[in-house]
C-alpha positions in Angstrom: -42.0 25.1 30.1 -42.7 23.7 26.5 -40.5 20.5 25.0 -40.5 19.0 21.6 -38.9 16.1 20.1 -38.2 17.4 17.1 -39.0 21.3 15.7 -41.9 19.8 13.1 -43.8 19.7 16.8 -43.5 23.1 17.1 -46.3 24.9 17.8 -47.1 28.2 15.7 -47.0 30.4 18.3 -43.3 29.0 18.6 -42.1 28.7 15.3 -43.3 33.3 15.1 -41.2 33.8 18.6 -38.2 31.6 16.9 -38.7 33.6 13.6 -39.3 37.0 15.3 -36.2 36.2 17.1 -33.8 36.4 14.7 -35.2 38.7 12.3 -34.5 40.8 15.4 -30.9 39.6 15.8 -30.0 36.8 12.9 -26.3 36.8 14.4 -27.5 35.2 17.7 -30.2 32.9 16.3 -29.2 31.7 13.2 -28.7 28.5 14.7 -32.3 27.9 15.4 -34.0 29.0 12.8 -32.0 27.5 9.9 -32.8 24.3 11.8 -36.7 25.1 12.0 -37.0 25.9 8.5 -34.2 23.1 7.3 -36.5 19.8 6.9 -33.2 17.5 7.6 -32.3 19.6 10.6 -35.9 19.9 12.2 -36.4 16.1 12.7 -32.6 15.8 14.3 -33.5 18.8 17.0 -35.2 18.7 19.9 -36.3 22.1 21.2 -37.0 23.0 25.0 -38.1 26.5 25.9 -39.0 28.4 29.0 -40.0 32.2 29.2 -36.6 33.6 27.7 -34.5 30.7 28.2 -34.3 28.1 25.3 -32.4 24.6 24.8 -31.9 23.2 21.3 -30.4 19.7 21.1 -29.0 18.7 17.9 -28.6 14.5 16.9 -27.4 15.0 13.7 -24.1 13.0 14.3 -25.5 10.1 16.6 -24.3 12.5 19.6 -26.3 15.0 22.0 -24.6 18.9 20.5 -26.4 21.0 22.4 -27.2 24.9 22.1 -28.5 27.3 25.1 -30.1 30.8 25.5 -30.2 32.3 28.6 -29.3 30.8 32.0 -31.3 26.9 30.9 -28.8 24.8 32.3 -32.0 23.5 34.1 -33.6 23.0 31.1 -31.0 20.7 29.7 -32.2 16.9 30.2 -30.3 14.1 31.4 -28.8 12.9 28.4 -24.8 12.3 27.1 -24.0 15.8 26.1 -20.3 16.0 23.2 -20.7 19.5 23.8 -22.9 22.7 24.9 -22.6 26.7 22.8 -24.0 29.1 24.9 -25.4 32.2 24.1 -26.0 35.2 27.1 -24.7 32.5 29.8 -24.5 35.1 33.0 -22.6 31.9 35.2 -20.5 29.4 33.5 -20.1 27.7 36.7 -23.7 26.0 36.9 -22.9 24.5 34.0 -19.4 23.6 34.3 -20.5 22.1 37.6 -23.1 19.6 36.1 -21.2 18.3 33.1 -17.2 18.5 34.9 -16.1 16.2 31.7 -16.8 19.0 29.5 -14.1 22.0 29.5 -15.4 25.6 29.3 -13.4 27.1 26.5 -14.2 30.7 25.4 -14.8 31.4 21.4 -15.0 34.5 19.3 -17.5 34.9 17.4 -16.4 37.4 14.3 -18.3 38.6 11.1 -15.8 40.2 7.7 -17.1 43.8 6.8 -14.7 44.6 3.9 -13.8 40.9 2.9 -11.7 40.4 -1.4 -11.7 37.6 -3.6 -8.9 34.9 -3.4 -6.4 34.3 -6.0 -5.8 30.5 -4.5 -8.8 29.6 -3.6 -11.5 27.4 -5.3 -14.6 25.9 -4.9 -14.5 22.0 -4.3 -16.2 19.8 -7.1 -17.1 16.3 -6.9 -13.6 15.3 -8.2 -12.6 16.5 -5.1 -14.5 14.5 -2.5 -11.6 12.0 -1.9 -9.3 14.6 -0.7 -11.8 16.7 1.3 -12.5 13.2 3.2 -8.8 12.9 3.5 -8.5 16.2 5.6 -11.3 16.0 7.3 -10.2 13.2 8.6 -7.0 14.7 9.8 -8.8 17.6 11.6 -12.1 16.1 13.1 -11.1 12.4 13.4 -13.4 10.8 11.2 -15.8 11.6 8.3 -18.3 9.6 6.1 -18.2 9.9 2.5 -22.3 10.8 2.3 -21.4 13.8 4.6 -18.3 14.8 2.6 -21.2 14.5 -0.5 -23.1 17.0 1.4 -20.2 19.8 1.7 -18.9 19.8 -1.7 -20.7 22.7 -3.4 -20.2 24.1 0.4 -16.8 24.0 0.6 -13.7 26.2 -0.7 -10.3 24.9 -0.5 -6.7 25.6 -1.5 -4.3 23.2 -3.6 -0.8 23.0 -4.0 0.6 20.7 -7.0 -2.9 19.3 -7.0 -2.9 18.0 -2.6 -5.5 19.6 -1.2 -3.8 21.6 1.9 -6.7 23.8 3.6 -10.5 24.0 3.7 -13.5 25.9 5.0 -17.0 24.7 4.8 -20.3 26.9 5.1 -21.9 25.5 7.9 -25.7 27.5 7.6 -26.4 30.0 4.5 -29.7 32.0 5.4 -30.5 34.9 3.2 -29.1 37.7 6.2 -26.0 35.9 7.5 -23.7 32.4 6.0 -21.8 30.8 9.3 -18.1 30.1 8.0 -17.3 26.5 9.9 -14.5 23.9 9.7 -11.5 26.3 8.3 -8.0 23.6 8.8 -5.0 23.3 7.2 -2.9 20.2 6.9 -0.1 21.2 9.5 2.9 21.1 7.6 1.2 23.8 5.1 0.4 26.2 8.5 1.9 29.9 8.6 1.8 30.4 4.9 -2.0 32.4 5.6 -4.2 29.7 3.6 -6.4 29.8 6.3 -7.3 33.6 6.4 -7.3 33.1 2.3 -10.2 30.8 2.7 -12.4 33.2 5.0 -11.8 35.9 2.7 -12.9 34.1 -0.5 -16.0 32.4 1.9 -16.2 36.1 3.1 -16.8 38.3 -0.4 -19.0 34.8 -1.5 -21.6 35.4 1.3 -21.1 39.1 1.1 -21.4 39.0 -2.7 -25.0 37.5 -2.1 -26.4 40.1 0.1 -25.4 38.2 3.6 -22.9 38.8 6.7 -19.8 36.0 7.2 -20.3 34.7 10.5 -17.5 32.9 12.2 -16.0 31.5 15.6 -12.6 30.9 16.8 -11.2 30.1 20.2 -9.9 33.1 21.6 -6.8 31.7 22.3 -6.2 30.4 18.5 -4.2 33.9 18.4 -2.9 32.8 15.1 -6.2 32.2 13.4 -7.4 35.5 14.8 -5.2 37.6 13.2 -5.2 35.9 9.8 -8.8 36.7 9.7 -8.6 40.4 11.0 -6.3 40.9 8.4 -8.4 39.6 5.6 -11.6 42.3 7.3 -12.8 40.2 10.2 -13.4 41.8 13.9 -14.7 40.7 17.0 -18.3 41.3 17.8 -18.4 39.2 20.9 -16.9 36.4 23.1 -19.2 33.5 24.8 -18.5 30.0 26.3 -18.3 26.6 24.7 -17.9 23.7 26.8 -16.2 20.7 24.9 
């Protein structure tokens, strides 16, 4: 078994397994490698790896996110875990088990094969960052301004009358596959299919550069999920989140 504190540990026999990894599959690894080759993101991850299980455990929000491969549940340390992706988890139970505050919750991941521009959508500019703070606030509780900072550039939105109503940041842009991360709109603006406009115009921007739209949704957000199969998305699996 190997551990690291952060991924600049790494040694380079690790960082060509990480790499050959997901050049063999980017869908399932993007995760780690953006981190490894992200200086911000390396020195927030910690990595822990045995034969072909691996545990990644991300700080960047002052809380333990953590990320598995394999059957690791072992692997993961005794620390306060927010919440745990897995990826080719053969028994939910084990984990469920150890960390019984945290509720198993099955996601979808999807990628957009034939994805349009958006007539409503735009790209978010610096004027912008007040409202984008102002809904993120609304759908994940709390936000700093030098975080907001980060995501405009990253983030497309719609307007009505000027409000800004829905959102959807990219979340990792590598040069094979851009995660799609974030998507909200307020509530009272819901059912009007802002939500599935955003994917598509984040969808034919990644696709427009050469890379696949990767997304995930709970699978019972049925709502979501067919907004976004109507604008070119489809399933291409399911796996567990515990949250």
């Amino acid at each position: 078994m190997y551990s690291y504190n952060t991924l600049n540990e790494l040694t380079q026999d690790v960082k060509n397994r990480i790499s050959s990894l997901y050049a063999k599959d980017p869908l399932t690894y993007a995760y780690p490698y953006y981190d490894l080759i992200t200086p911000e993101e390396a020195v927030r991850t910690s990595l822990i790896m045995d034969k072909d299980s691996m545990v990644l455990i991300w700080k960047g929000l002052g809380r333990n996110d953590i990320l598995i491969y394999g059957d690791a549940v072992k692997l993961i340390p005794d620390v306060e875990v927010h919440n745990i992706q897995t990826y080719n988890l053969e028994n939910v139970d084990l984990i469920s088990s150890r960390f019984p505050w945290l509720k198993a919750t099955r996601y979808i991941d999807m990628v957009c094969e034939s994805p349009e521009p958006s007539a409503v959508v735009t790209r978010l500019r610096d004027e912008d960052l007040d409202m984008l703070v102002k809904v993120r606030e609304i759908s994940t509780g709390m936000i700093s301004y030098e975080r907001a900072n980060r995501l405009i550039g990253k983030t497309f939105g719609v307007k009505i009358d000027g409000k800004l109503v829905s959102i959807g940041s990219f979340l990792v842009k590598l040069p094979e596959v851009w995660i799609i991360g974030g998507v909200f709109t307020l509530p009272e603006y819901r059912g009007r299919g802002y939500a599935g406009e955003i994917v598509k115009a984040m969808a034919w921007e990644a696709r427009s550069n050469g890379a696949i739209p990767l997304l995930h949704v709970r699978e019972d957000n049925i709502p979501a999920i067919r907004s976004y199969s109507r604008v070119g998305c489809r399933e291409i699996r399911r796996r567990w989140w515990l949250i």
